[in-house]
N, C-alpha and C positions, 0 to 999 in steps of 0.2 A: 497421538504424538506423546512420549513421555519426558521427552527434555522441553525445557522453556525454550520461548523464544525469546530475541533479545527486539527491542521497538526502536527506533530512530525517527527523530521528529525532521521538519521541511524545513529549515532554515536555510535553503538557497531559492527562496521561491518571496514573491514581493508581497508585500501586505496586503490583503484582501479591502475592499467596503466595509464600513459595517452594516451591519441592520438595520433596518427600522426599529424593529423591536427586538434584542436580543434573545431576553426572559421567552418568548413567547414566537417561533416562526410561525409561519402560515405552511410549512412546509421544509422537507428535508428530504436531502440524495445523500443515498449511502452507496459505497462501491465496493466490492474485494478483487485485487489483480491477482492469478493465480501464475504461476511459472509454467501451468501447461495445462492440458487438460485431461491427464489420466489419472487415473484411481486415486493416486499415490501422493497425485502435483499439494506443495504445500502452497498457502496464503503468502504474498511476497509485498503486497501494500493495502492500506486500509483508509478510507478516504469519504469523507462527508461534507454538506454543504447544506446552510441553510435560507432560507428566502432571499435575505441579501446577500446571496454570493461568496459567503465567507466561506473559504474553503481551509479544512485541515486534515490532511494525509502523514502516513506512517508507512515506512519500510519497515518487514519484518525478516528479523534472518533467519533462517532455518536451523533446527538443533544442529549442537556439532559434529553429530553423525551424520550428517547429508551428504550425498553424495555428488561431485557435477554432473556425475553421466546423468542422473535425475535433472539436468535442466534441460530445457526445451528452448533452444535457438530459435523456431518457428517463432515460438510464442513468444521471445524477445524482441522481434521483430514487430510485433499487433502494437506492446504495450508499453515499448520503449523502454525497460527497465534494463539494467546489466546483471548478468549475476555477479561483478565486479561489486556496483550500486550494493547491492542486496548482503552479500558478504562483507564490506563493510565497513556496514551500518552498525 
């Protein structure tokens, strides 16, 4: 990819637990949602969590070169994103 992408934080989403220990999980989930699953599909959100549940995710939009015919309805359908959502962010 040679253009940036732009990130967008979750601020319609409710404040998570905290931890027990913040400094220090016993463990972490990292996820990436793609827009689809060919070659070409760019990263559309970026999402972690650690022991106590604290979860923080990111939309990412894709360069201003993207294309729609590049998005994948299927795949909007799995992972509930819009390319509405994703454009923007």
């Amino acid at each position: 990819m040679t253009e940036q992408s732009t990130v967008t934080g979750n601020a319609d989403r409710p404040e998570p637990p905290k931890p027990s220990n913040p400094l220090r999980p016993d463990f972490a989930f990292f996820d990436i949602e793609a827009y689809g699953l060919h070659e070409t599909s760019y990263p559309i959100e970026m999402g972690w969590s650690d022991d106590g549940l604290n979860v923080t995710s990111f939309l990412i939009r894709p360069a201003d070169d993207w294309e729609e015919r590049d998005w994948s309805w299927e795949s909007e359908k799995v992972h509930g994103i819009t390319r509405e959502q994703v454009m923007d962010g």
